[in-house]
N, C-alpha and C positions, 0 to 999 in steps of 0.2 A: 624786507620787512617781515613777513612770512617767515621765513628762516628764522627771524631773532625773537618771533611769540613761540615758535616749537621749541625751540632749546630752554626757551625760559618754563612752558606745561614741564617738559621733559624734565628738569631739576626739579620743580617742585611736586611731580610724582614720585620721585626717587625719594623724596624728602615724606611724603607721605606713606609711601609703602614698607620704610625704614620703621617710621613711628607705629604703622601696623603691628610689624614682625613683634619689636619689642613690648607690644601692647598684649598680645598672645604671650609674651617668652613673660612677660610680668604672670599673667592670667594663672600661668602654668606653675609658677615658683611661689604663688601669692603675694605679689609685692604690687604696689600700685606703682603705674605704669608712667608716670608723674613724679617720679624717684627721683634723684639726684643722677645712680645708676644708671638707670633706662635713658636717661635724655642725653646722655653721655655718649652711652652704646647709639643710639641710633643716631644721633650728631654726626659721631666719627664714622659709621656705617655708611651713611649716604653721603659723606664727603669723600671716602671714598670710592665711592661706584660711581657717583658724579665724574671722578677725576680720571676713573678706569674707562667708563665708557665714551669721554669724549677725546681720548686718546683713542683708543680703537677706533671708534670710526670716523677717527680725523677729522670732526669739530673742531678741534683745536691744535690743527696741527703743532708738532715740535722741531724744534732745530736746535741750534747750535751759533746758528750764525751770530746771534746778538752778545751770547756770552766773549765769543773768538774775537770780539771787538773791544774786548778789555774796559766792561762800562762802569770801573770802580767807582767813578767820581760821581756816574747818575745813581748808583744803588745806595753810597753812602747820603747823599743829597736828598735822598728821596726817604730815608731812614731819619735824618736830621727835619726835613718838612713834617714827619707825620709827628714828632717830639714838638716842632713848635705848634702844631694845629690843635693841643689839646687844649688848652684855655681858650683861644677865640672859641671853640666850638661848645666849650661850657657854658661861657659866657652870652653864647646866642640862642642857647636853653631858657637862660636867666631870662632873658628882655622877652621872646618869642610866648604869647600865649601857652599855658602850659597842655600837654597833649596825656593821653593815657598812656599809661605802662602796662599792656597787658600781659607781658610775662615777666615783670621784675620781679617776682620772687624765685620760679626758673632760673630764668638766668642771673639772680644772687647766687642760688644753690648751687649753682654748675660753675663759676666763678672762686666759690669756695672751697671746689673740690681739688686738690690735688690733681686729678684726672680730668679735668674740665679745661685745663690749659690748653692739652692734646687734641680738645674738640673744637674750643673758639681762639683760641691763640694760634695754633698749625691747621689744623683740619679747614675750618672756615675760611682763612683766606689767600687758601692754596686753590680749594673746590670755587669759592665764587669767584677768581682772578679765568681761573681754566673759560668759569659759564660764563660770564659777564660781561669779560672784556677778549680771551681769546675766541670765546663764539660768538656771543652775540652781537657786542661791538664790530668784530670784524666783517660779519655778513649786513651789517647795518653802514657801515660803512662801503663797503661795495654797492650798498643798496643806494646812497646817498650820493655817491659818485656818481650814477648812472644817470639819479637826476639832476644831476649840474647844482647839488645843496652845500652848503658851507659846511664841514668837517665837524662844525658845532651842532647842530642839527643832528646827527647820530648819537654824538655823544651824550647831548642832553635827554634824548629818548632813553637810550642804554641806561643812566642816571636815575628817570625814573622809574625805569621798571625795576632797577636795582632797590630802591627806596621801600618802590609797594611788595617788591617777594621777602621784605621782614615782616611782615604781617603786624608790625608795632606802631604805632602813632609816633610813639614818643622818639624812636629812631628815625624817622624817614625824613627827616630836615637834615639831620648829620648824614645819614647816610643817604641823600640825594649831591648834598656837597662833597661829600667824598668822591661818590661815582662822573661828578663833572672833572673832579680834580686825576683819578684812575683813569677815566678814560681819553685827558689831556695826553698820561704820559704814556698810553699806551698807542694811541696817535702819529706822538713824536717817535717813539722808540721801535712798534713792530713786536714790540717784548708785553709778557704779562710778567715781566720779573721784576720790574720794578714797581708793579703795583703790587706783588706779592710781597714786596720789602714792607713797601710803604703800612699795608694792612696789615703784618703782623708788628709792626710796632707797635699802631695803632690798638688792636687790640691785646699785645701783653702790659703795653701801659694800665688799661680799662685793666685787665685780672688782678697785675699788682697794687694798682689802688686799691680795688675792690678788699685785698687780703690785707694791706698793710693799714688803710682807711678806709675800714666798711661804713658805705652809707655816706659817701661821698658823691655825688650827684652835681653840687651847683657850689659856685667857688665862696658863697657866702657860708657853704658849710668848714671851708676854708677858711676865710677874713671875715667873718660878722658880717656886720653891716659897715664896715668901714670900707667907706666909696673908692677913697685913695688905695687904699691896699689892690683893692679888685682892678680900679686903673694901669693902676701898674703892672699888674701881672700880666692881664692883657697886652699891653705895650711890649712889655719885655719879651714874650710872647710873639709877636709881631715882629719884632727884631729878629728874631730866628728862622719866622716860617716867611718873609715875604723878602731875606736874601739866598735862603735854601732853592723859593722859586724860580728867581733867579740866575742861581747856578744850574736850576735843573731846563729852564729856558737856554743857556748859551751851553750846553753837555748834548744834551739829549739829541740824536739821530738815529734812523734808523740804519741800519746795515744794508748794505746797495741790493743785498740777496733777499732782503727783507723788508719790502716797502709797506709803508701805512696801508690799512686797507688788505694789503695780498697776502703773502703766508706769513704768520707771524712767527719767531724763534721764542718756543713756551722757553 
């Protein structure tokens, strides 16, 4: 347990000393440090050093063994769940008390940027796959095994800490759901690969809406108010993500050299 609060301080110092550097590097050029720019640079900054440093000291260990297991069918399944998980999850925006946004306008800006892809489409959920589920998940799972707890029980921890390090209100119901749904398949599999599939779907979807229908947010800005339309999307919706589950239930294994819990193959 210990192990999974330090790796989580440890990313979001990285994540603040990042926003430092460029808070200075704005200072220096006069640009305000709240840029489109700046928030880009230091996104992709600290997802990288995130990603550098828990390789090096093998946090999150890497292999090979998960790939060498030929896991097309989970990576593609897991690319088709996060396509059907975008309307249920909009749709539970809608009904859910609504929560603040305190950086929708950041992140519209960094969405809009051409170079904003690089930082929450790749950068983002390469660096929290490495933190979230190859380290903290895995030493929380070890933690959890020791005391005779159900596999659910880490994951749901790991879930929420993953929810509260976005520092958003308005995100941490999506992103608690997610992190139960990542740290399922990271459980079953021993891999952070398939949650890296699944998260950057997930967020190139969020950029391309964002570019192609700005200010899309809730599916009523989609269908009006017409009930049926929003029904069905949902439904159809559903249709997708809850046989993709499915498939990713009777696929997913871990590699014999790579068991849940022990070293996983980044």
């Amino acid at each position: 347990m210990k192990k999974a609060f330090f790796y989580l301080v440890i990313f979001l110092m990285i994540q603040f000393f990042a926003s430092y550097l460029f808070t200075l590097v704005a200072m220096l050029i006069d640009m305000s440090a709240q840029s489109t720019p700046m928030l880009i640079a230091a996104s992709l900054l600290s997802s990288v050093v995130a990603v550098a440093l828990f390789v090096w000291r093998k946090w999150t260990p890497v292999g090979r063994a998960f790939m060498k297991s030929r896991p097309w069918a989970v990576l593609a399944w897991s690319a088709v769940a996060a396509l059907g998980a975008i309307v249920p999850s909009m749709w539970l925006s809608d009904v859910l008390p609504e929560l603040p946004n305190v950086v929708s306008e950041e992140l519209e800006g960094i969405m809009r940027n051409r170079w904003g892809y690089f930082a929450l489409g790749l950068g983002a959920p390469i660096a929290e796959e490495f933190v979230f589920r190859g380290a903290m998940l895995r030493s929380l799972l070890d933690w959890g095994e020791q005391k005779h707890l159900s596999h659910w029980w880490p994951i749901a921890i790991s879930a929420v800490l993953f929810s509260v390090a976005h520092f958003n209100p308005a995100q941490m119901v999506h992103a608690f759901l997610i992190g139960l749904l990542l740290g399922w398949m990271y459980y079953r599999t021993g891999s952070i690969i398939p949650g890296i599939v699944y998260h950057w779907v997930n967020n190139t979807v969020a950029y391309v809406m964002e570019n192609l229908m700005p200010g899309t947010e809730h599916l009523s800005d989609l269908f009006g108010d017409n009930l049926v339309r929003i029904g069905m999307s949902v439904l159809f919706s559903l249709l997708i993500l809850v046989p993709a589950l499915y498939q990713l239930h009777l696929n997913m294994k871990a590699p014999l050299s790579s068991p849940p819990g022990g070293e996983p193959s980044a």
